[in-house]
N, C-alpha and C positions, 0 to 999 in steps of 0.2 A: 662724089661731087655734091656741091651744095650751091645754093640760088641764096647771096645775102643781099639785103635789101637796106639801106641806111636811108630815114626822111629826117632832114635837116632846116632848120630855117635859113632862108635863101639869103639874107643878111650875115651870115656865116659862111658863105659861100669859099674865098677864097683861105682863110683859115683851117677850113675843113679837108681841103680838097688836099694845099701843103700837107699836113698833118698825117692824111692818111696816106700821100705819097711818097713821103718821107719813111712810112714805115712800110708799107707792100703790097699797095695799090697798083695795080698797073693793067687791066685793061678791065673797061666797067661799059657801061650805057647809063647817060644820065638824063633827067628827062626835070627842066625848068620849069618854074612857073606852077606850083600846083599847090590846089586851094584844100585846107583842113583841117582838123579842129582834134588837139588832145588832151589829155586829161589835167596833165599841171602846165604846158606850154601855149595852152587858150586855142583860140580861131584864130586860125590864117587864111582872111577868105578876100583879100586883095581891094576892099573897099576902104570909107572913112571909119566904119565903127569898126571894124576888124580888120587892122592893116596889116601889110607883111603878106608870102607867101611862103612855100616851100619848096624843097628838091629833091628828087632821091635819085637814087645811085643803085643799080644792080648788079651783082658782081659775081657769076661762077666763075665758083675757086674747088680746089681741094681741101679738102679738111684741114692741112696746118695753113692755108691760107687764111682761112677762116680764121682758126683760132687769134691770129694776128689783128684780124681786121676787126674783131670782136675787142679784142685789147686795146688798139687802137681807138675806138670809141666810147668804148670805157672813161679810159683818160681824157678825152673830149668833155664827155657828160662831166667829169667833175671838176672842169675848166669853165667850159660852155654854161653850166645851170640852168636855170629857167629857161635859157633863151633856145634847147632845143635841139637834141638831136637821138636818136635810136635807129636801134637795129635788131632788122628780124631774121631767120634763117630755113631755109626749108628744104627736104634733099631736092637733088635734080636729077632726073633718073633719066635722061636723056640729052646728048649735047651732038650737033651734028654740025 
């Protein structure tokens, strides 16, 4: 099992959400509204000088799940550009 983790700009919200469910999304935890700052896609910290926020998505899957939802965002990222989105992955050694 593996724990993926996708932070998105929240302005991308419903684009992201089709996209990934279109390919093999289907049960996550998403959690609004969060405030962050990356290295090419700047601060998102919800005020006047840094608008915008984020979102992320948590998602155990099995491994070919994975792989899909990694490819899935792939193609995101070279739709999307600057304005934002990655994914991280880490095992999960425990689901109950």
């Amino acid at each position: 099992m593996k724990m993926v983790m996708i932070v998105y700009n929240e302005a991308m919200d419903m684009e992201v959400m089709e996209s990934l469910e279109s390919c093999c999304l289907e049960n996550y935890t998403k959690i609004k509204g969060i405030y962050g700052k990356g290295k090419t896609s700047g601060a998102h910290l919800g005020n006047d000088v840094w608008p915008g926020k984020n979102n992320i998505l948590y998602i155990a899957c099995e491994e070919k799940r994975k792989d899909s939802l990694l490819s899935c965002v792939a193609q995101l990222r070279k739709k999307l550009g600057r304005e934002g989105i990655k994914a991280f992955v880490w095992p999960l050694e425990e689901l109950t």
